[in-house]
FIDREN-820299 format. One record per atom (N, C-alpha, C): atom name; x, y, z; residue number from 1. Coordinates in Angstrom, 3 decimals, padded with zeros to 6 digits. Layout:
dodo atome CA | east X | north Y | up Z | num NUM
...
This chain:
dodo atome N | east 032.129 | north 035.116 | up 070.089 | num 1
dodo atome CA | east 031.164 | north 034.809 | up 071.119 | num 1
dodo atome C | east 030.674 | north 033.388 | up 070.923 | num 1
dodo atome N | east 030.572 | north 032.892 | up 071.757 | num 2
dodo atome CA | east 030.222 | north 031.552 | up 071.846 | num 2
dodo atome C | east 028.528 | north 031.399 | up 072.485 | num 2
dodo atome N | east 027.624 | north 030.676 | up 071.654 | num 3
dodo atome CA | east 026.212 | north 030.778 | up 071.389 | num 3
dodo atome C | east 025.828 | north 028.926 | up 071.516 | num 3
dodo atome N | east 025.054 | north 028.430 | up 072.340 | num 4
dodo atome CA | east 024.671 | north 026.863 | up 072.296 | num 4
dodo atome C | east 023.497 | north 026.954 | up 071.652 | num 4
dodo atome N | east 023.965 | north 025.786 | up 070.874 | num 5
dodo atome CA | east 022.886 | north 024.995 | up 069.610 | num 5
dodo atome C | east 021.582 | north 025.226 | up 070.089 | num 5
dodo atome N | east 021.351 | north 024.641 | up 071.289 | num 6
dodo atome CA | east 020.258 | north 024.720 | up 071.787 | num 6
dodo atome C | east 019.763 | north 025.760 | up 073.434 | num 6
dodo atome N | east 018.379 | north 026.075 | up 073.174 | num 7
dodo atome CA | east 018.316 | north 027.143 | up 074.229 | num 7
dodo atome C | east 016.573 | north 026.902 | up 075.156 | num 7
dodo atome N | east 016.867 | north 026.535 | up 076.122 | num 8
dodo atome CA | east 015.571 | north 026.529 | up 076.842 | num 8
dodo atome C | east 014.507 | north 028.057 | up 076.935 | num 8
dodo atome N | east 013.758 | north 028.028 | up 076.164 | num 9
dodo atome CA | east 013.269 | north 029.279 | up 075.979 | num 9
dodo atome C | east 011.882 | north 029.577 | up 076.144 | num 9
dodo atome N | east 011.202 | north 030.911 | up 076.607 | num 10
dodo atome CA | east 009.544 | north 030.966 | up 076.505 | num 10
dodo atome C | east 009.164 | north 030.703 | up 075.211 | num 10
dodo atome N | east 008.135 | north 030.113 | up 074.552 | num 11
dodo atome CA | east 007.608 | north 030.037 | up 072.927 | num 11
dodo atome C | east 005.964 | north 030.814 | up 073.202 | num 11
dodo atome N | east 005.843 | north 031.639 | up 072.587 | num 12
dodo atome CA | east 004.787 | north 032.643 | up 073.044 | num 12
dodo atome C | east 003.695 | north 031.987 | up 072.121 | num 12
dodo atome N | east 003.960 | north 030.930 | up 071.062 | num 13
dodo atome CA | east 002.659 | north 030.018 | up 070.357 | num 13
dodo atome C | east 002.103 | north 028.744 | up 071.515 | num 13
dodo atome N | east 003.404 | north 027.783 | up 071.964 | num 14
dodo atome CA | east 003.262 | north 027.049 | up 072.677 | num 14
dodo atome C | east 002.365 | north 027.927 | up 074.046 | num 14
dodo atome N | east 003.013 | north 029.000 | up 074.725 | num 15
dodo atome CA | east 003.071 | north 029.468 | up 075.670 | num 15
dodo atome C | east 003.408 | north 028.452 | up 077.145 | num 15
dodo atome N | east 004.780 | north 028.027 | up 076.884 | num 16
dodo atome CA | east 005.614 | north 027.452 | up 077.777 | num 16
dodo atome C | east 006.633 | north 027.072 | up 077.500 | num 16
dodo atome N | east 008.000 | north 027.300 | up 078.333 | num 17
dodo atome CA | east 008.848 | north 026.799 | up 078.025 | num 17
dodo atome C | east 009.040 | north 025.966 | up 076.823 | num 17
dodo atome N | east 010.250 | north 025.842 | up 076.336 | num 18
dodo atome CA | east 010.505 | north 024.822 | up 075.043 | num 18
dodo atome C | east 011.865 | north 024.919 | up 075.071 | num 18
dodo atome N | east 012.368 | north 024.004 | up 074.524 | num 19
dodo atome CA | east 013.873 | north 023.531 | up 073.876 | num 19
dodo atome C | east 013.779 | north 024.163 | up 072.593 | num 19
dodo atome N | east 014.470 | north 025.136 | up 072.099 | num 20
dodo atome CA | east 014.847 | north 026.022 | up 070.992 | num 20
dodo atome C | east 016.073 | north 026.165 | up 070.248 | num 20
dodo atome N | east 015.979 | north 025.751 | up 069.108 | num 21
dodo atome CA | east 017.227 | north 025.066 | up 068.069 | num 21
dodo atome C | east 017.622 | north 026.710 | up 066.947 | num 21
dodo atome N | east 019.102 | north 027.237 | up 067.521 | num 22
dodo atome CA | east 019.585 | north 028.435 | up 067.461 | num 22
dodo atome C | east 019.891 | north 028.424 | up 066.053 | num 22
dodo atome N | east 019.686 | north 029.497 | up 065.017 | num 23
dodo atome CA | east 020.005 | north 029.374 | up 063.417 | num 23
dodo atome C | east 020.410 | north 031.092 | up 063.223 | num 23
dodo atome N | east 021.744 | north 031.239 | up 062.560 | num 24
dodo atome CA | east 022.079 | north 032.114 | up 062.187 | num 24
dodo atome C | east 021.658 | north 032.136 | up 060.971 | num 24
dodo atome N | east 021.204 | north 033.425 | up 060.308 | num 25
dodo atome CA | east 020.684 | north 033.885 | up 059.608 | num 25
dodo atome C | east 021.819 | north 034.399 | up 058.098 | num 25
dodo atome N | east 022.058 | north 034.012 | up 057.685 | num 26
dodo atome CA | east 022.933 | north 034.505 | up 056.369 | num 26
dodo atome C | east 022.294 | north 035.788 | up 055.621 | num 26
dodo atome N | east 023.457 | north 036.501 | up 055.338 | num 27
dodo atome CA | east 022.393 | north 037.605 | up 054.309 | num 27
dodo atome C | east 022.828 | north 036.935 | up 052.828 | num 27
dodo atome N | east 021.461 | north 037.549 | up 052.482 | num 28
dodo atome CA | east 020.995 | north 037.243 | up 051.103 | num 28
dodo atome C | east 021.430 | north 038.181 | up 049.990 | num 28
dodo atome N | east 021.479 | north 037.379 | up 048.968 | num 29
dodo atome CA | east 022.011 | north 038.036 | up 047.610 | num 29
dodo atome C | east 021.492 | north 039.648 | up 047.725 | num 29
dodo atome N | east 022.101 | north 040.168 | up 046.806 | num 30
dodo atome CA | east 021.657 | north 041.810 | up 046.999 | num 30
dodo atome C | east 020.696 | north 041.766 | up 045.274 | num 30
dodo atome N | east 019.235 | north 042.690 | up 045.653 | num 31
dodo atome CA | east 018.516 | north 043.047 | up 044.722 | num 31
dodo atome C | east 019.517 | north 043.724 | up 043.590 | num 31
dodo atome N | east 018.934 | north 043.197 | up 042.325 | num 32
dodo atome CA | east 019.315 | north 043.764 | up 041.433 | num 32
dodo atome C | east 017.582 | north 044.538 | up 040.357 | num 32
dodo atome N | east 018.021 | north 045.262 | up 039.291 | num 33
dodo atome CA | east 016.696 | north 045.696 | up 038.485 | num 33
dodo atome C | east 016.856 | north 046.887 | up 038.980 | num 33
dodo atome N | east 015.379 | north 046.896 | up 039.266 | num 34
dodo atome CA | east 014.671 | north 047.890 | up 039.542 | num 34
dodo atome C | east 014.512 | north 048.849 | up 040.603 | num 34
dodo atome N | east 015.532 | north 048.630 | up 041.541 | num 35
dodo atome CA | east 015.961 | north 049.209 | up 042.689 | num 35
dodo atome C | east 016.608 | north 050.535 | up 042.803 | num 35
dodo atome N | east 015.971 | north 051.615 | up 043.691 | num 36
dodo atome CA | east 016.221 | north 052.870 | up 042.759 | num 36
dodo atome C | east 018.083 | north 053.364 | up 042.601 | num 36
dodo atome N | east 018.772 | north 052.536 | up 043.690 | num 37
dodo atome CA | east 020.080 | north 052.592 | up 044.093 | num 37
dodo atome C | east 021.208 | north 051.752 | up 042.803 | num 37
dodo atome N | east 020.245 | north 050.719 | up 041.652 | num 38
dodo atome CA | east 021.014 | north 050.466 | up 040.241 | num 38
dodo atome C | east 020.769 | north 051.049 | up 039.372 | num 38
dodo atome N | east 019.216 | north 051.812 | up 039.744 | num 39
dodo atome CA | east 018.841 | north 052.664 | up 038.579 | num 39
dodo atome C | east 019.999 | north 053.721 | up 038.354 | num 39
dodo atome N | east 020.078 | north 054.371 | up 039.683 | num 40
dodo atome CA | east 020.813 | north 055.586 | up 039.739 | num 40
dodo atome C | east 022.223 | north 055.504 | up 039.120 | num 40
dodo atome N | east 022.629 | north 054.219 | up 040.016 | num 41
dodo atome CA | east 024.006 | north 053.543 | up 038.901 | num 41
dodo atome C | east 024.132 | north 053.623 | up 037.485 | num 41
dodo atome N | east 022.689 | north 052.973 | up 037.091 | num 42
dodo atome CA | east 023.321 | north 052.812 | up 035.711 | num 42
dodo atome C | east 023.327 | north 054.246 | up 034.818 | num 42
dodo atome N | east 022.335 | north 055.151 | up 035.333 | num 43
dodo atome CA | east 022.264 | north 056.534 | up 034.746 | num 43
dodo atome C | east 023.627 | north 057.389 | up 034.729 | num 43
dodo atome N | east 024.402 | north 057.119 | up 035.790 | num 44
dodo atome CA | east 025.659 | north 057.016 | up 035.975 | num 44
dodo atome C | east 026.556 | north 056.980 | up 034.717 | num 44
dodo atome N | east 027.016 | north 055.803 | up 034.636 | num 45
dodo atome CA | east 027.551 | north 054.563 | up 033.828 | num 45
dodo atome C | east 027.571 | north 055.671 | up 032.283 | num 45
dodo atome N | east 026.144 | north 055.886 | up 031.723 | num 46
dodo atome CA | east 025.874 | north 056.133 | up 030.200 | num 46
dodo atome C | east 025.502 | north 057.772 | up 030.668 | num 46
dodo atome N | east 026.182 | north 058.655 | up 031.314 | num 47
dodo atome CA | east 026.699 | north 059.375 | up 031.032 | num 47
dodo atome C | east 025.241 | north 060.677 | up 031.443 | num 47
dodo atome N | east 024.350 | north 060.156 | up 031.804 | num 48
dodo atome CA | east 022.897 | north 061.213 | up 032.033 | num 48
dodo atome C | east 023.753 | north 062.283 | up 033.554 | num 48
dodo atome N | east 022.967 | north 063.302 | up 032.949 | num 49
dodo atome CA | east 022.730 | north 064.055 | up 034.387 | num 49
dodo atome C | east 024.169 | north 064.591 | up 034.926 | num 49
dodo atome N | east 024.059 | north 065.150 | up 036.073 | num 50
dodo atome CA | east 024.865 | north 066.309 | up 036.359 | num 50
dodo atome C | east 026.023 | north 065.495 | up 037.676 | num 50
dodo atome N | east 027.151 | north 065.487 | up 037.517 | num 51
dodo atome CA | east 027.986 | north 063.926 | up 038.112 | num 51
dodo atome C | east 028.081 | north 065.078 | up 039.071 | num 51
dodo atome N | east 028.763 | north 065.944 | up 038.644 | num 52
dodo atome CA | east 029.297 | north 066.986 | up 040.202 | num 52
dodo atome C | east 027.981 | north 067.685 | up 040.972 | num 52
dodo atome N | east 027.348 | north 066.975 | up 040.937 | num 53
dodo atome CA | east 025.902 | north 067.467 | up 041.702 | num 53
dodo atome C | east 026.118 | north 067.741 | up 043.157 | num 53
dodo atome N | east 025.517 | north 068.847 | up 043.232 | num 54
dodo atome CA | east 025.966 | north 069.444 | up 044.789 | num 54
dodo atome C | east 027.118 | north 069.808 | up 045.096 | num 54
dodo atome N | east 028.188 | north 070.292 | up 043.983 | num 55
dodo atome CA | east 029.272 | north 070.582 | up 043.835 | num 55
dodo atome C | east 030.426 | north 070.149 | up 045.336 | num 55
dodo atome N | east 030.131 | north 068.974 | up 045.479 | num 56
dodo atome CA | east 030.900 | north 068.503 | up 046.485 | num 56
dodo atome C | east 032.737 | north 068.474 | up 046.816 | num 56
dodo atome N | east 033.453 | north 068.326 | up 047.734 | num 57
dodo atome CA | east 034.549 | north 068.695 | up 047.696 | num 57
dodo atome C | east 035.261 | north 067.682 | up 047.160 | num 57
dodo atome N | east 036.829 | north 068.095 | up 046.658 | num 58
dodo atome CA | east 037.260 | north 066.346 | up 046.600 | num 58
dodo atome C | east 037.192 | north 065.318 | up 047.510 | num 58
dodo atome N | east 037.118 | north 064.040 | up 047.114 | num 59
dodo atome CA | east 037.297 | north 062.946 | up 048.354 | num 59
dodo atome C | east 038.416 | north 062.699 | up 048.877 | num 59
dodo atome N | east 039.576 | north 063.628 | up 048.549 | num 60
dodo atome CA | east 040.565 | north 063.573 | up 049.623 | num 60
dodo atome C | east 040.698 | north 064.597 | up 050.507 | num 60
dodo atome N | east 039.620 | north 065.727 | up 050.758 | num 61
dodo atome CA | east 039.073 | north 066.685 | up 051.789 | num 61
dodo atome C | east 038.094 | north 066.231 | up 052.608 | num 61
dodo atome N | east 036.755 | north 065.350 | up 051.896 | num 62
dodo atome CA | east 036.082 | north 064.775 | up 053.010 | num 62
dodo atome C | east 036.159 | north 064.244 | up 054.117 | num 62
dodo atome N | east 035.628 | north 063.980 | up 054.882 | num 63
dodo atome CA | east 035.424 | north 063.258 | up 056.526 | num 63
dodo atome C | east 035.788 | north 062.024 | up 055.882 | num 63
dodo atome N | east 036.686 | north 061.271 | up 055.891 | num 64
dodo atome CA | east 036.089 | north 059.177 | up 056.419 | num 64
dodo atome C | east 035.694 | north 058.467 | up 057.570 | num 64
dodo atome N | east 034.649 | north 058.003 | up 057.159 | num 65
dodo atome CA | east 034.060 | north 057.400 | up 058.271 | num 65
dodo atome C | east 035.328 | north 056.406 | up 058.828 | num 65
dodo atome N | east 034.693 | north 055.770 | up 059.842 | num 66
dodo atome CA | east 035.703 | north 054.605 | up 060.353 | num 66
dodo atome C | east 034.656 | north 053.185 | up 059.827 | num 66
dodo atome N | east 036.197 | north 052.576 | up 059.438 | num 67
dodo atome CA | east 035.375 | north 050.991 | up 059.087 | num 67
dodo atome C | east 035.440 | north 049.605 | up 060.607 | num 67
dodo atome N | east 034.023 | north 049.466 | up 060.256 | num 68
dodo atome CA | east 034.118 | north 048.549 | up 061.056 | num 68
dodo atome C | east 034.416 | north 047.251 | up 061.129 | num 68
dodo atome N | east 035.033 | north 046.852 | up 062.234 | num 69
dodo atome CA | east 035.642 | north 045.397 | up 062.122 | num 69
dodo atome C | east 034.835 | north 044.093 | up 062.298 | num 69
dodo atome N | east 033.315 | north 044.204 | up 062.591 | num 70
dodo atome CA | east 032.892 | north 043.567 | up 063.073 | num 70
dodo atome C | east 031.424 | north 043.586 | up 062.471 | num 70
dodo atome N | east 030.388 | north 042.724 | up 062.476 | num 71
dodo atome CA | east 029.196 | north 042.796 | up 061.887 | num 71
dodo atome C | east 028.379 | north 042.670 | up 063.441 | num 71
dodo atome N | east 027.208 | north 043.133 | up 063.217 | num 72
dodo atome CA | east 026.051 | north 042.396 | up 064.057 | num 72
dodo atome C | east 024.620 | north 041.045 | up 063.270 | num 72
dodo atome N | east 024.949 | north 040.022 | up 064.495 | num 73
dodo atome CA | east 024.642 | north 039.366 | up 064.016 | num 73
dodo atome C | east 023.099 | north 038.741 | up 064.074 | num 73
dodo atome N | east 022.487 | north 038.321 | up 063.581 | num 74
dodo atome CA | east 021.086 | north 038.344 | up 062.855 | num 74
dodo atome C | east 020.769 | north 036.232 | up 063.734 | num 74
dodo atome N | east 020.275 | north 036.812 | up 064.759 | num 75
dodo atome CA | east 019.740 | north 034.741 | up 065.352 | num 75
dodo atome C | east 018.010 | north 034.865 | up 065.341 | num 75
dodo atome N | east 018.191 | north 033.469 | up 065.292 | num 76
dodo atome CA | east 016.423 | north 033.130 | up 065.166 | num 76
dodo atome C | east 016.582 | north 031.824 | up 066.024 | num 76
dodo atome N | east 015.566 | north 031.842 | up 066.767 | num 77
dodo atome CA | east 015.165 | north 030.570 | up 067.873 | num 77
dodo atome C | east 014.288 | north 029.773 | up 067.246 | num 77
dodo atome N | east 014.382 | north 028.578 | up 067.073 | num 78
dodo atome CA | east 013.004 | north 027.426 | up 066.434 | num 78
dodo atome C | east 012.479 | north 026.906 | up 067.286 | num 78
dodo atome N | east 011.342 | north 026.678 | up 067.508 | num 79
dodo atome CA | east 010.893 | north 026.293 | up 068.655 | num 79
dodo atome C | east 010.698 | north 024.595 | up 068.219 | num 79
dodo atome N | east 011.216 | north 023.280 | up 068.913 | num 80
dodo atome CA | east 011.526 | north 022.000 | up 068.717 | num 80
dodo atome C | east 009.700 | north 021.631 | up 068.595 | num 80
dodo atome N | east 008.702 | north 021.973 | up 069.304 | num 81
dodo atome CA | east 007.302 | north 021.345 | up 069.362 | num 81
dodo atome C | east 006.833 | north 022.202 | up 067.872 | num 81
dodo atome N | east 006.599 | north 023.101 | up 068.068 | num 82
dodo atome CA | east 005.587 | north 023.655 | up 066.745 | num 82
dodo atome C | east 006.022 | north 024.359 | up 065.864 | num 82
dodo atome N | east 007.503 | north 024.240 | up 065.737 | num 83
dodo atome CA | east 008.531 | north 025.124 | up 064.677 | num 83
dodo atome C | east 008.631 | north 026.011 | up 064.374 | num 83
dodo atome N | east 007.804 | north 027.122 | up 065.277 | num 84
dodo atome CA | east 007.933 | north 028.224 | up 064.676 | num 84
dodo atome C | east 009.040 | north 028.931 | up 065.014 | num 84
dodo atome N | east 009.736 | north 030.386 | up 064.318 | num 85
dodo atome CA | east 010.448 | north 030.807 | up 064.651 | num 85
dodo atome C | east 010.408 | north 032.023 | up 064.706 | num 85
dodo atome N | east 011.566 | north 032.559 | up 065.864 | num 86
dodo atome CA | east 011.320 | north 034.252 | up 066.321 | num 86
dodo atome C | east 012.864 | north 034.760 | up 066.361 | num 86
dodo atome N | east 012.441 | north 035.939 | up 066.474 | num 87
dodo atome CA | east 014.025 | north 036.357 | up 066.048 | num 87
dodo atome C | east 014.395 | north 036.611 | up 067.765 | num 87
dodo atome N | east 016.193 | north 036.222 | up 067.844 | num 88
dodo atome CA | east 016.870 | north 036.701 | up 069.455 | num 88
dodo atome C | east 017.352 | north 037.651 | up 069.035 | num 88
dodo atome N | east 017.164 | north 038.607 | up 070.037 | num 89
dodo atome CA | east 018.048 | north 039.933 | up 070.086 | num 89
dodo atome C | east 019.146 | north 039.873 | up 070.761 | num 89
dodo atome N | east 021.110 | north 039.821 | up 070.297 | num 90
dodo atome CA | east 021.650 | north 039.666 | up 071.055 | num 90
dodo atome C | east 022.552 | north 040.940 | up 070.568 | num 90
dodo atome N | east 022.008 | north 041.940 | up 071.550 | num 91
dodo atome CA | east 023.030 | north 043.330 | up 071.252 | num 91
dodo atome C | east 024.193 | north 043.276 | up 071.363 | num 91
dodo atome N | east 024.639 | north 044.296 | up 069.963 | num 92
dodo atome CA | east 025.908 | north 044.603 | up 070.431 | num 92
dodo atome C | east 027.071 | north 043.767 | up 068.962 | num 92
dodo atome N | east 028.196 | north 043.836 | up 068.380 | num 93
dodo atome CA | east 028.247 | north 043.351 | up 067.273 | num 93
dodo atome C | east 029.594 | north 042.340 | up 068.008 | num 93
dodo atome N | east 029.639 | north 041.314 | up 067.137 | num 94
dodo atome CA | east 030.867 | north 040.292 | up 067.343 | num 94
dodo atome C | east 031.859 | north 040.105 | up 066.351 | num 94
dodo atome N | east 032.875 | north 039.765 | up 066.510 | num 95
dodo atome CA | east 033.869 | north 039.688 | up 065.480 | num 95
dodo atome C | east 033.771 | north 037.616 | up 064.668 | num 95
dodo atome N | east 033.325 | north 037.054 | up 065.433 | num 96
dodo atome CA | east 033.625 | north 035.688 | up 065.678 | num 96
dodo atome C | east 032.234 | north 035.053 | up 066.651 | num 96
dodo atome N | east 031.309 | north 034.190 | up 065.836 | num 97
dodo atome CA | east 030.030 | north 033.687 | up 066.385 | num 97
dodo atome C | east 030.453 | north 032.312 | up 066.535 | num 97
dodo atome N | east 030.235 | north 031.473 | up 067.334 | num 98
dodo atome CA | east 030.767 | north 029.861 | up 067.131 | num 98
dodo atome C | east 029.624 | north 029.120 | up 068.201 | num 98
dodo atome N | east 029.535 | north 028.151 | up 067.568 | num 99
dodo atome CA | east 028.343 | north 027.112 | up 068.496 | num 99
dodo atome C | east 028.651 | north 026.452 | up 069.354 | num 99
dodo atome N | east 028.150 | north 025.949 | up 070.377 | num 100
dodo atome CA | east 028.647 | north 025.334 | up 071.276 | num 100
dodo atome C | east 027.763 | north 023.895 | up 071.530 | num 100
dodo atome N | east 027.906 | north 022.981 | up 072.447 | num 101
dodo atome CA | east 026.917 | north 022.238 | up 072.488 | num 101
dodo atome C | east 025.768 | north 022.246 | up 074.013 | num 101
dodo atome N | east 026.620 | north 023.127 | up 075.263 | num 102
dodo atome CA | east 025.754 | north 023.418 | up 076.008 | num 102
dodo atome C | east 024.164 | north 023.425 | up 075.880 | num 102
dodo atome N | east 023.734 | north 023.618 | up 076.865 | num 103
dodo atome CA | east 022.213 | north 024.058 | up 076.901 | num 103
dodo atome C | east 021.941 | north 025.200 | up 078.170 | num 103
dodo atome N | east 021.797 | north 026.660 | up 078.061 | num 104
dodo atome CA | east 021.735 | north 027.426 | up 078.916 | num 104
dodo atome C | east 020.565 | north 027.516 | up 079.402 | num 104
């Protein structure tokens, strides 16, 4: 999908129109510590607790989900006068985000 740098937009601080400078959002490193999802890991790992819990079937009987090919993607509008920024909602997921230089 093709997205321009810049976007004439309402700014609800300004409250008027503005020229709005488009920023994709990167995800961020993943928590490590204390998070109850490494805890559980590491209890894992050194051997605690009951592994066949919920006596589940093998994983070559289970359902697989389907993998997806595509992410959804995460934009934020800056507003050029008072910088603030808000998040765009652009539903729906893309395979391929690319900038353009338009102005819509």
């Amino acid at each position: 999908m093709k997205i321009p740098k810049k976007v004439n937009k309402y700014c609800s601080y300004c409250r008027k129109n503005t020229e709005h400078k488009v920023i994709i959002i990167k995800s961020s490193k993943a928590r490590t510590g204390l998070v109850w999802g490494s805890r559980r890991a590491r209890e894992g790992k050194k051997g605690i607790g009951n592994k066949g819990k919920y006596s589940k079937r093998p994983l070559s009987q289970r359902k697989r989900g389907v993998i997806k090919t595509s992410k959804g993607v995460d934009l934020r509008i800056e507003c050029s006068i008072c910088k603030k920024q808000e998040v765009w909602n652009l539903k729906g997921r893309y395979k391929k985000v690319e900038f353009t230089t338009a102005i819509r």
